[in-house]
mmCIF file as Biopython writes it, N, C-alpha, C and O atoms, coordinates in Angstrom:
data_model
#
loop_
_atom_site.group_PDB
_atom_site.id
_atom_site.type_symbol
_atom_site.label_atom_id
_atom_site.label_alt_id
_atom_site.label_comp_id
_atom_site.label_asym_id
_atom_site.label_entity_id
_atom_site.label_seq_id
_atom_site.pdbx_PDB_ins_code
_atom_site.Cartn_x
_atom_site.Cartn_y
_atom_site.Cartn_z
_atom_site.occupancy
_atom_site.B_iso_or_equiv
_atom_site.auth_seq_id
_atom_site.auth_asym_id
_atom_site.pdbx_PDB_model_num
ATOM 1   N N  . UNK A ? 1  ? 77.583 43.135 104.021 1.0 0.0 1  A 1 
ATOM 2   C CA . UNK A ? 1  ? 76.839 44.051 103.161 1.0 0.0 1  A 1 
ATOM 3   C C  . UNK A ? 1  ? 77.643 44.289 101.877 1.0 0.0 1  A 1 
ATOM 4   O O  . UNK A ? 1  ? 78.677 44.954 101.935 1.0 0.0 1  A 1 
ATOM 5   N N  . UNK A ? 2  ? 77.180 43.738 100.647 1.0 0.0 2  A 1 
ATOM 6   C CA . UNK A ? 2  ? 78.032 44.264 99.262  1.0 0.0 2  A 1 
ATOM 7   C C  . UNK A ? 2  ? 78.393 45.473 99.289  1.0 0.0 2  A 1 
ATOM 8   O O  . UNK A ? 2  ? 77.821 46.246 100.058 1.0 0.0 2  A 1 
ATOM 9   N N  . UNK A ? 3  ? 79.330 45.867 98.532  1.0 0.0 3  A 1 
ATOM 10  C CA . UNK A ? 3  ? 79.748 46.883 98.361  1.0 0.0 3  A 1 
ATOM 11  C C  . UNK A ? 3  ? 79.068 48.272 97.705  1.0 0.0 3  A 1 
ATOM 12  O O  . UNK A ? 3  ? 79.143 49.495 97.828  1.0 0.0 3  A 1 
ATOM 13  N N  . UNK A ? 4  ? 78.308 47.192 96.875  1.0 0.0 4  A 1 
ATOM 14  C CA . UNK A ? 4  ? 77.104 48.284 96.243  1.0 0.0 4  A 1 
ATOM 15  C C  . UNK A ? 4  ? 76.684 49.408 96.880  1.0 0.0 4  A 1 
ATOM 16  O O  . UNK A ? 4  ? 76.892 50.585 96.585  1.0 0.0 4  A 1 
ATOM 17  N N  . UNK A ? 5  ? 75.918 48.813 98.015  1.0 0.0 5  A 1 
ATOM 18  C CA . UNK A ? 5  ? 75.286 49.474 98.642  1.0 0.0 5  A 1 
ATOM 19  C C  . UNK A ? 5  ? 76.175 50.756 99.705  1.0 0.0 5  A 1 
ATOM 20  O O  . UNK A ? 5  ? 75.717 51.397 100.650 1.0 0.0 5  A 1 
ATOM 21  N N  . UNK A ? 6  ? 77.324 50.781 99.208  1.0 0.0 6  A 1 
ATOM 22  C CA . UNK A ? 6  ? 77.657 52.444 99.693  1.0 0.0 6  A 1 
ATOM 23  C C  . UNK A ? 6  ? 78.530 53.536 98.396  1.0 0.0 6  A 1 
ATOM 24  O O  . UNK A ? 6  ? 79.414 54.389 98.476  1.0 0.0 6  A 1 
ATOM 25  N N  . UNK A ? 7  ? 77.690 52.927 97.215  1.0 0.0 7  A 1 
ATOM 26  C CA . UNK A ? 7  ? 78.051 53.229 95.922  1.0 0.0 7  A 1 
ATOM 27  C C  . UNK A ? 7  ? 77.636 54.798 96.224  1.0 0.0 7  A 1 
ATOM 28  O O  . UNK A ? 7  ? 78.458 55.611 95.800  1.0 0.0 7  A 1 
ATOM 29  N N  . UNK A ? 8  ? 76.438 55.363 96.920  1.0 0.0 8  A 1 
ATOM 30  C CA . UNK A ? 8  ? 75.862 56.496 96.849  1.0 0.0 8  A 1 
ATOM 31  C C  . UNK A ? 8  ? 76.702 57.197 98.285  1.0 0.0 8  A 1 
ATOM 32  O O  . UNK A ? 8  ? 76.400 58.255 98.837  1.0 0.0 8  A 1 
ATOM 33  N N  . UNK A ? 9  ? 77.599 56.439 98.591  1.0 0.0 9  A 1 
ATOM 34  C CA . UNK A ? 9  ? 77.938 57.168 100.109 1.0 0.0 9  A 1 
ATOM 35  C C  . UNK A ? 9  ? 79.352 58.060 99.752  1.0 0.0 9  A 1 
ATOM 36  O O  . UNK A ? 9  ? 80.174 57.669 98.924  1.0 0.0 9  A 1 
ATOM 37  N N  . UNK A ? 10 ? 79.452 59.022 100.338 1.0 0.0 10 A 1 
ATOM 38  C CA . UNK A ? 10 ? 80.573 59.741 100.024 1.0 0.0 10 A 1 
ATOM 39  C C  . UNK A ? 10 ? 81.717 60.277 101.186 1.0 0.0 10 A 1 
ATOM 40  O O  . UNK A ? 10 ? 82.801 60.860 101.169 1.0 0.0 10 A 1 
ATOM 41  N N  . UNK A ? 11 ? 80.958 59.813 102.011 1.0 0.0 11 A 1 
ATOM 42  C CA . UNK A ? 11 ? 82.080 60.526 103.214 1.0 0.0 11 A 1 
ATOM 43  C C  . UNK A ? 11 ? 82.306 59.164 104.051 1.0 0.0 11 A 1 
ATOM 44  O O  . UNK A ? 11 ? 81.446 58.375 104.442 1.0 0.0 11 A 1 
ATOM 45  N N  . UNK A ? 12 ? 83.476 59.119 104.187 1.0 0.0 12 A 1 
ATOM 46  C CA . UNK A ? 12 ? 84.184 57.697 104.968 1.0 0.0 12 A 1 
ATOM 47  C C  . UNK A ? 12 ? 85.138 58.137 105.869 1.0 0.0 12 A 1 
ATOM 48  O O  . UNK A ? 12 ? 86.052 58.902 105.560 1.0 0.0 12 A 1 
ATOM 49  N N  . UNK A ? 13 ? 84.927 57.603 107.159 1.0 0.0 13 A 1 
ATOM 50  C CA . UNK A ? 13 ? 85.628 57.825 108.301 1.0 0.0 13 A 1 
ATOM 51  C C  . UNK A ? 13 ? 86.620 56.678 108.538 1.0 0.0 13 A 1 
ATOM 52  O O  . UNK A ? 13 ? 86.303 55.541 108.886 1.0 0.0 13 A 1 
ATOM 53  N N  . UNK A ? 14 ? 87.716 57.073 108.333 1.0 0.0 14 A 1 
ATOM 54  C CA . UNK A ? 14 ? 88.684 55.735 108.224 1.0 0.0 14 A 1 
ATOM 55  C C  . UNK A ? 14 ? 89.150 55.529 109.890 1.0 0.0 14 A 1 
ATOM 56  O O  . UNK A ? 14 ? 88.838 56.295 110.802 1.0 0.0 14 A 1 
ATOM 57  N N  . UNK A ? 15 ? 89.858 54.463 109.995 1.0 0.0 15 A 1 
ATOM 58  C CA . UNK A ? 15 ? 89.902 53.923 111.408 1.0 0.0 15 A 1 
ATOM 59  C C  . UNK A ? 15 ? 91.613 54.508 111.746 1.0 0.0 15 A 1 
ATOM 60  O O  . UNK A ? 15 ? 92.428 54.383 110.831 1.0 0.0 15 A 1 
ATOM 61  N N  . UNK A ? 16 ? 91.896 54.897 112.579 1.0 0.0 16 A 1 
ATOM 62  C CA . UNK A ? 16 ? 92.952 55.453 112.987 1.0 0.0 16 A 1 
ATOM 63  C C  . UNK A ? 16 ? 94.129 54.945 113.641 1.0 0.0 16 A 1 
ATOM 64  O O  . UNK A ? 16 ? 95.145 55.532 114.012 1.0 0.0 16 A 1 
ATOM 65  N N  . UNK A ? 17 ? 93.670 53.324 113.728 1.0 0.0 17 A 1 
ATOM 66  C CA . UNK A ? 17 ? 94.726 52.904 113.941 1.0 0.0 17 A 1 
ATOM 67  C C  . UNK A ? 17 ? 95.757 52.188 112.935 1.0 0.0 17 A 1 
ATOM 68  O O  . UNK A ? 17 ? 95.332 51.426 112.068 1.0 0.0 17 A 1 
ATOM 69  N N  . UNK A ? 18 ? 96.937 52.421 113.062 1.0 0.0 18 A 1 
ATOM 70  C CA . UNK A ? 18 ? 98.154 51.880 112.285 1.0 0.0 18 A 1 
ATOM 71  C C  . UNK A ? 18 ? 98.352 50.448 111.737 1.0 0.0 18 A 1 
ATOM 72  O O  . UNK A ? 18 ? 98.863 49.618 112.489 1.0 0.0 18 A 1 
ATOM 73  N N  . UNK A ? 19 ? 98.009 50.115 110.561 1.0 0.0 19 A 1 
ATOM 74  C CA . UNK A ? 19 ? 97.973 48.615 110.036 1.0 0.0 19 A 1 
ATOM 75  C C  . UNK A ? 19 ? 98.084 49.044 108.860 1.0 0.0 19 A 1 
ATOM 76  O O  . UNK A ? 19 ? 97.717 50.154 108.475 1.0 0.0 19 A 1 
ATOM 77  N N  . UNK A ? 20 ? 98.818 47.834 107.930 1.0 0.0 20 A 1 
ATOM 78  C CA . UNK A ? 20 ? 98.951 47.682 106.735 1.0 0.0 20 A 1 
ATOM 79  C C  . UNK A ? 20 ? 97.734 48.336 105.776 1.0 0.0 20 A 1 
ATOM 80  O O  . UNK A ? 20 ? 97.685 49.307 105.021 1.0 0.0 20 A 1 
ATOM 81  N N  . UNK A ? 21 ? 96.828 47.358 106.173 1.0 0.0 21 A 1 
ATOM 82  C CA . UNK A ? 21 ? 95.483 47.337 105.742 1.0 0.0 21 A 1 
ATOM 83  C C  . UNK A ? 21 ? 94.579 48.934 106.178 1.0 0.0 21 A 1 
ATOM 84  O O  . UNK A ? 21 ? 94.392 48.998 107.393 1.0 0.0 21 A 1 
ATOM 85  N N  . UNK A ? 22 ? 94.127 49.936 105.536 1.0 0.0 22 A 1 
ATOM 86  C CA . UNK A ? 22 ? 93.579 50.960 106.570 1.0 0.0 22 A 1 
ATOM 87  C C  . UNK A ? 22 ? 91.743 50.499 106.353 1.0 0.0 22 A 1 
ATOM 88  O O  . UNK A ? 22 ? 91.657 50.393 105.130 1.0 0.0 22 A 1 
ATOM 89  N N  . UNK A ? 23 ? 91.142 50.370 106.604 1.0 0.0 23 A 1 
ATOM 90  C CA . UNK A ? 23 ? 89.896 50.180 107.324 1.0 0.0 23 A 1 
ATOM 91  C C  . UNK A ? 23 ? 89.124 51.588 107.215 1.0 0.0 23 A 1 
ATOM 92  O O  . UNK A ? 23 ? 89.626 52.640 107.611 1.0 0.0 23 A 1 
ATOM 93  N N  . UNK A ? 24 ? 87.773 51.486 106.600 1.0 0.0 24 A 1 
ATOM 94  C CA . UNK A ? 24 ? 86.735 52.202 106.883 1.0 0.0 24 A 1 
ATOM 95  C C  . UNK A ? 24 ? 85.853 52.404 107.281 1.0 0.0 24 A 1 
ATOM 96  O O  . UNK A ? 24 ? 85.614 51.229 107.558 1.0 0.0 24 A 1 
ATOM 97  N N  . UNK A ? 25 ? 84.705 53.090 107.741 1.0 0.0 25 A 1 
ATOM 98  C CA . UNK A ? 25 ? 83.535 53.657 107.268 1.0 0.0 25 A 1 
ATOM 99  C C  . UNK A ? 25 ? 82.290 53.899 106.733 1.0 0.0 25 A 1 
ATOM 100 O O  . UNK A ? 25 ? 81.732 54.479 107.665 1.0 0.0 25 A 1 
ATOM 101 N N  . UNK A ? 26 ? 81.461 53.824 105.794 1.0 0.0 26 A 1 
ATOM 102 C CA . UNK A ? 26 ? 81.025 54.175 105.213 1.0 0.0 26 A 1 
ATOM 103 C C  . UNK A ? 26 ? 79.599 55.125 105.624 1.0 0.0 26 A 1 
ATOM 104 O O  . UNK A ? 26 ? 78.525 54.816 106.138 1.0 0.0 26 A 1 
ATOM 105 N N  . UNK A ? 27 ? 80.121 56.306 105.168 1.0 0.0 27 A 1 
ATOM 106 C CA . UNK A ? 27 ? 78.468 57.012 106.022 1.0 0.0 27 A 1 
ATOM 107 C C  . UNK A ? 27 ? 77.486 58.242 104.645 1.0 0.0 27 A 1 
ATOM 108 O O  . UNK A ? 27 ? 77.975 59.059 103.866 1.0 0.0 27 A 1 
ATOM 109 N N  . UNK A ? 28 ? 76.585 57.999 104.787 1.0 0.0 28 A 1 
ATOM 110 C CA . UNK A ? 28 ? 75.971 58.335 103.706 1.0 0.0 28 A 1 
ATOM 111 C C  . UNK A ? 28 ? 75.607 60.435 104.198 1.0 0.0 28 A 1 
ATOM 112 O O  . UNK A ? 28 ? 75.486 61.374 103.410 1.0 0.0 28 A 1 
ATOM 113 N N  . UNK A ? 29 ? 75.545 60.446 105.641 1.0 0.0 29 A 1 
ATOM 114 C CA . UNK A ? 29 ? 75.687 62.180 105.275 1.0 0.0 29 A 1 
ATOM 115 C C  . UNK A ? 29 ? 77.010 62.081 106.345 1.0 0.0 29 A 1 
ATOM 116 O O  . UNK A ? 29 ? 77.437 61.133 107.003 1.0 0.0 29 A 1 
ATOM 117 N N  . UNK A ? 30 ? 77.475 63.527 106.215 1.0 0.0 30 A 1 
ATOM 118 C CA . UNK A ? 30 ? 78.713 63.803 106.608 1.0 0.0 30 A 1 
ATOM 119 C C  . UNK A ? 30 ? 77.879 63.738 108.853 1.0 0.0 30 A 1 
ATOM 120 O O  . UNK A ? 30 ? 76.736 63.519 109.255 1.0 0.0 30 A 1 
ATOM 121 N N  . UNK A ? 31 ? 79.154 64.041 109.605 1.0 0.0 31 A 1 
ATOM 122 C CA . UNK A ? 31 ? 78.546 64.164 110.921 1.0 0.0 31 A 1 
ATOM 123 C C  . UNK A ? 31 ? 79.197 65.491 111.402 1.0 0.0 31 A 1 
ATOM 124 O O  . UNK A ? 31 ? 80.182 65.807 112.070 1.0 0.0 31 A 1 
ATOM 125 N N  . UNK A ? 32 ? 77.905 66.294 110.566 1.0 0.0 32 A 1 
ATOM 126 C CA . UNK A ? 32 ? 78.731 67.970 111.264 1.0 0.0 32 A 1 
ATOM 127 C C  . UNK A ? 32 ? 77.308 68.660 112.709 1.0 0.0 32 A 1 
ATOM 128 O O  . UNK A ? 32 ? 77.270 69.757 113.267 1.0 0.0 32 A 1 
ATOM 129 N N  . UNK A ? 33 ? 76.675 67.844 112.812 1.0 0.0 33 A 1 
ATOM 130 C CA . UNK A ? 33 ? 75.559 68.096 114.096 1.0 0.0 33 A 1 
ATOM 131 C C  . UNK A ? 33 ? 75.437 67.238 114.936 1.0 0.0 33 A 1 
ATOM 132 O O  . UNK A ? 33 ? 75.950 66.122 114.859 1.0 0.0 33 A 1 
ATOM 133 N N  . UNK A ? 34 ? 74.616 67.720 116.015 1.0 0.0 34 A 1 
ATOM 134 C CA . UNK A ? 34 ? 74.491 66.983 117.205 1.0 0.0 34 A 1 
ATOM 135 C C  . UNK A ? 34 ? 73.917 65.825 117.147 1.0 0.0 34 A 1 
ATOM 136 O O  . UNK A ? 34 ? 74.072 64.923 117.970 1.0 0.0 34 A 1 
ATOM 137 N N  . UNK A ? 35 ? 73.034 65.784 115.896 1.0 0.0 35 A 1 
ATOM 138 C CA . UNK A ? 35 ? 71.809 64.901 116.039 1.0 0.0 35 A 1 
ATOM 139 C C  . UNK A ? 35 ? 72.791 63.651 114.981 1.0 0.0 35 A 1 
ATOM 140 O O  . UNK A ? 35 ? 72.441 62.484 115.156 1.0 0.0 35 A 1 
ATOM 141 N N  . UNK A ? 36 ? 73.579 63.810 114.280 1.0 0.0 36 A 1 
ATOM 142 C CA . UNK A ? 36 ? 73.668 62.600 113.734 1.0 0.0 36 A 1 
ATOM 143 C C  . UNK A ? 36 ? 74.509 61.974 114.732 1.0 0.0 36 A 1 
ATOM 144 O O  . UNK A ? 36 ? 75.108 60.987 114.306 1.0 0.0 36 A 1 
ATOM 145 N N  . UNK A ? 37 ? 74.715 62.270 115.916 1.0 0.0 37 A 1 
ATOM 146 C CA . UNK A ? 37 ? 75.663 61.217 117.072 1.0 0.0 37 A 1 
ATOM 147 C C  . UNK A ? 37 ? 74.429 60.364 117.224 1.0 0.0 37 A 1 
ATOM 148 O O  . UNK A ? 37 ? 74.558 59.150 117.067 1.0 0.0 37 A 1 
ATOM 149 N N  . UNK A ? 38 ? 73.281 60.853 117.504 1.0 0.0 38 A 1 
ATOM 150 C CA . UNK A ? 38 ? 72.001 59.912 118.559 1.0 0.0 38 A 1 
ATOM 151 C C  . UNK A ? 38 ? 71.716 58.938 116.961 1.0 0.0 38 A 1 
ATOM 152 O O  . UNK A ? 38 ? 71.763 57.708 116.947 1.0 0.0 38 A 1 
ATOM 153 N N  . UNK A ? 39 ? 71.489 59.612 115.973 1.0 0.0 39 A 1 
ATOM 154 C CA . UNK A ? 39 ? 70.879 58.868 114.388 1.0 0.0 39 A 1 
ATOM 155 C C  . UNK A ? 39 ? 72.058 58.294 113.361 1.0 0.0 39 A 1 
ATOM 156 O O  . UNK A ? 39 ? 71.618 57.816 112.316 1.0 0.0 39 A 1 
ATOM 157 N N  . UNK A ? 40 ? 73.154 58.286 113.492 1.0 0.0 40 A 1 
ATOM 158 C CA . UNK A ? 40 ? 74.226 57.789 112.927 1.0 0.0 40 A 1 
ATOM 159 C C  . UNK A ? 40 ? 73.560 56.623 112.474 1.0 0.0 40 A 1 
ATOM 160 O O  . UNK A ? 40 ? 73.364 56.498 111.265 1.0 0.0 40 A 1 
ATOM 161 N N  . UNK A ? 41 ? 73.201 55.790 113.236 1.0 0.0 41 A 1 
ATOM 162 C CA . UNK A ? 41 ? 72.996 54.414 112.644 1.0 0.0 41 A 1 
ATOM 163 C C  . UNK A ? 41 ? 72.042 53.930 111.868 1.0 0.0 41 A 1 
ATOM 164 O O  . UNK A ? 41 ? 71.828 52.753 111.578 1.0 0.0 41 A 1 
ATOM 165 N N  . UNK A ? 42 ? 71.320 55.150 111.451 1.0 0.0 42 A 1 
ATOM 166 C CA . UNK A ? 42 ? 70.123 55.408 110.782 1.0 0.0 42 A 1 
ATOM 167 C C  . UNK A ? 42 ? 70.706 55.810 109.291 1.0 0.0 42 A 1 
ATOM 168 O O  . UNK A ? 42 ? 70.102 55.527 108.257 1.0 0.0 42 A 1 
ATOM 169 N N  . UNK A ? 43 ? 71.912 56.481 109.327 1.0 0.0 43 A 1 
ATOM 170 C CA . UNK A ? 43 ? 72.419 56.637 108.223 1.0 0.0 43 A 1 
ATOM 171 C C  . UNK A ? 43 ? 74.190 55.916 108.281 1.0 0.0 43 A 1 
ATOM 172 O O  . UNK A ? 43 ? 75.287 56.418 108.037 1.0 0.0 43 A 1 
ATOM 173 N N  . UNK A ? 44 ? 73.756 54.534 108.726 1.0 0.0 44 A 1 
ATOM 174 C CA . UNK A ? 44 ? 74.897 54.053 107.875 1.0 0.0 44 A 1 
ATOM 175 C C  . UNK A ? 44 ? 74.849 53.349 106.721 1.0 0.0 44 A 1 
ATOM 176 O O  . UNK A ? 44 ? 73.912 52.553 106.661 1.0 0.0 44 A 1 
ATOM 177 N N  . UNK A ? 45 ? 75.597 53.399 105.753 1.0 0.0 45 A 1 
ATOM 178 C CA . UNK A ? 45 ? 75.138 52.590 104.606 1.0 0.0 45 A 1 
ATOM 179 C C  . UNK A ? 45 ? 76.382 51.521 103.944 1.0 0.0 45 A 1 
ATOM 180 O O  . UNK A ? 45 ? 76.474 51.083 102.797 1.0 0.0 45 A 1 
ATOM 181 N N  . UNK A ? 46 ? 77.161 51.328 104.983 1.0 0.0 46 A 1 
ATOM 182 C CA . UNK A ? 46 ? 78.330 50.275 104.725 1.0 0.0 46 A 1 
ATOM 183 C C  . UNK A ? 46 ? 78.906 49.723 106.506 1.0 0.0 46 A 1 
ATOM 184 O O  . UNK A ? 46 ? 78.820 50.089 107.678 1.0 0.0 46 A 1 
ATOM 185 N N  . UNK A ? 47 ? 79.485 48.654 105.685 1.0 0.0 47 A 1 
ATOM 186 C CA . UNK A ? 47 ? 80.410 48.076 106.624 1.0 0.0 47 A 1 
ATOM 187 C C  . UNK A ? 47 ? 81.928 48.012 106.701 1.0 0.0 47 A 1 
ATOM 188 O O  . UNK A ? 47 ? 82.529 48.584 105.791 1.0 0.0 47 A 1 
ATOM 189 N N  . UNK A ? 48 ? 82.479 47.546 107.428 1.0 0.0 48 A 1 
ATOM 190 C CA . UNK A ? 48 ? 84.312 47.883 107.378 1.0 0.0 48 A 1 
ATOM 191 C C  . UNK A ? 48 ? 84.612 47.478 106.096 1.0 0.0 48 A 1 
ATOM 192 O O  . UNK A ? 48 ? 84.354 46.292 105.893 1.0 0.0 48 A 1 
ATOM 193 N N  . UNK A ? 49 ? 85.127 48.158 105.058 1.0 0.0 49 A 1 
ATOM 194 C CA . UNK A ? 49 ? 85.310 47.834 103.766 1.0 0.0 49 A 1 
ATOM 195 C C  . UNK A ? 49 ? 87.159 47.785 104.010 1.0 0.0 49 A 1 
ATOM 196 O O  . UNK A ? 49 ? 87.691 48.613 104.749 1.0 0.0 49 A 1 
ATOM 197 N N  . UNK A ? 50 ? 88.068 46.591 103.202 1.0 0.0 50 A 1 
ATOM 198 C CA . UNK A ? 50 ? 89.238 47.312 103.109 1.0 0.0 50 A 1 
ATOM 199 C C  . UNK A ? 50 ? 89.411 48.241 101.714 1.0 0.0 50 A 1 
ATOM 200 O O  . UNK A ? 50 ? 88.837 48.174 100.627 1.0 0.0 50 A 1 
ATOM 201 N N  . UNK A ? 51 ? 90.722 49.365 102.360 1.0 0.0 51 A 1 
ATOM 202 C CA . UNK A ? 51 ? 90.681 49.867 101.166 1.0 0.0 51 A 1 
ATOM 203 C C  . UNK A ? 51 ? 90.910 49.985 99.657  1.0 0.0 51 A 1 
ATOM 204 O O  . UNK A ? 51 ? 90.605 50.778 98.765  1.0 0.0 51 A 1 
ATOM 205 N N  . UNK A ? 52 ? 91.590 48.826 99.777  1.0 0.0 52 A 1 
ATOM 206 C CA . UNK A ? 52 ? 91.950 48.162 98.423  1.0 0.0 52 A 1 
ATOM 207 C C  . UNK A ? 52 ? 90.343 47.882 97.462  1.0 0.0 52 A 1 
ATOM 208 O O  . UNK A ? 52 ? 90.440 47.913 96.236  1.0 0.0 52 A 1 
ATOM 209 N N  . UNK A ? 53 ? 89.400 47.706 97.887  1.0 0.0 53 A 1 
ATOM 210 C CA . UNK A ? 53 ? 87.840 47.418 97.295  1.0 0.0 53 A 1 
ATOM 211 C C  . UNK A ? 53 ? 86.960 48.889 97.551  1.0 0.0 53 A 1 
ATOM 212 O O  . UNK A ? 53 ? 85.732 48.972 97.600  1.0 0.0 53 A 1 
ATOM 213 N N  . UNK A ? 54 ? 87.639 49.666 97.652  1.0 0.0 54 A 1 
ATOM 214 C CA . UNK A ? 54 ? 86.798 51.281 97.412  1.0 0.0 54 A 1 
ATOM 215 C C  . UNK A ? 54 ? 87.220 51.890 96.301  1.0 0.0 54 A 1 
ATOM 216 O O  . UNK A ? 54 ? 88.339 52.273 95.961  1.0 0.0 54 A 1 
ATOM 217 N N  . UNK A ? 55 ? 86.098 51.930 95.741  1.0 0.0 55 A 1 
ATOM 218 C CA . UNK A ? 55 ? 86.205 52.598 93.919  1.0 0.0 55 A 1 
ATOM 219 C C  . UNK A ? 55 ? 85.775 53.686 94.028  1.0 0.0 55 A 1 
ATOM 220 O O  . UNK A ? 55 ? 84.822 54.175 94.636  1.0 0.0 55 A 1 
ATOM 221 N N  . UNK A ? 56 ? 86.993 54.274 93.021  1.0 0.0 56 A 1 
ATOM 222 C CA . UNK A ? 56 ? 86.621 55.690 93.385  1.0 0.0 56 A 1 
ATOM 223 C C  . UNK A ? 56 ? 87.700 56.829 93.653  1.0 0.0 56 A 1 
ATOM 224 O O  . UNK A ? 56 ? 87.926 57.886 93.064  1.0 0.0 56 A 1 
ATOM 225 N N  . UNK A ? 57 ? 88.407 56.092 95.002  1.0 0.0 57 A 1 
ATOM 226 C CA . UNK A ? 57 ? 89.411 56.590 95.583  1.0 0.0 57 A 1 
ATOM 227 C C  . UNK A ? 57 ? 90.926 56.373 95.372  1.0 0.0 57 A 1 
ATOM 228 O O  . UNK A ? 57 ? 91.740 56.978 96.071  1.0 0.0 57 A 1 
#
């Protein structure tokens, strides 16, 4: 998935494990309710990006 397409996303859950490289995320609303556990995937709008190619940050 280009990168474009999480141009509008703002909250990124980075991956927690220890590597050079850190690994993301990309989720277009934040996950502060119950319901985005069951619909998460309804609002994802990226794929593992590294972080070196996130603009912005």
């Amino acid at each position: 998935m280009p990168l474009e397409t999480c141009k509008d996303c703002r909250f990124w859950e980075w991956d927690k494990e220890a590597s050079e490289v850190k690994y993301g995320t990309c989720h277009r609303y934040p996950k502060v309710s119950d319901d985005y556990v069951f619909t998460k995937e309804n609002y994802w709008c990226g794929e593992f990006k590294p972080k070196s190619q996130l603009r912005g940050l």
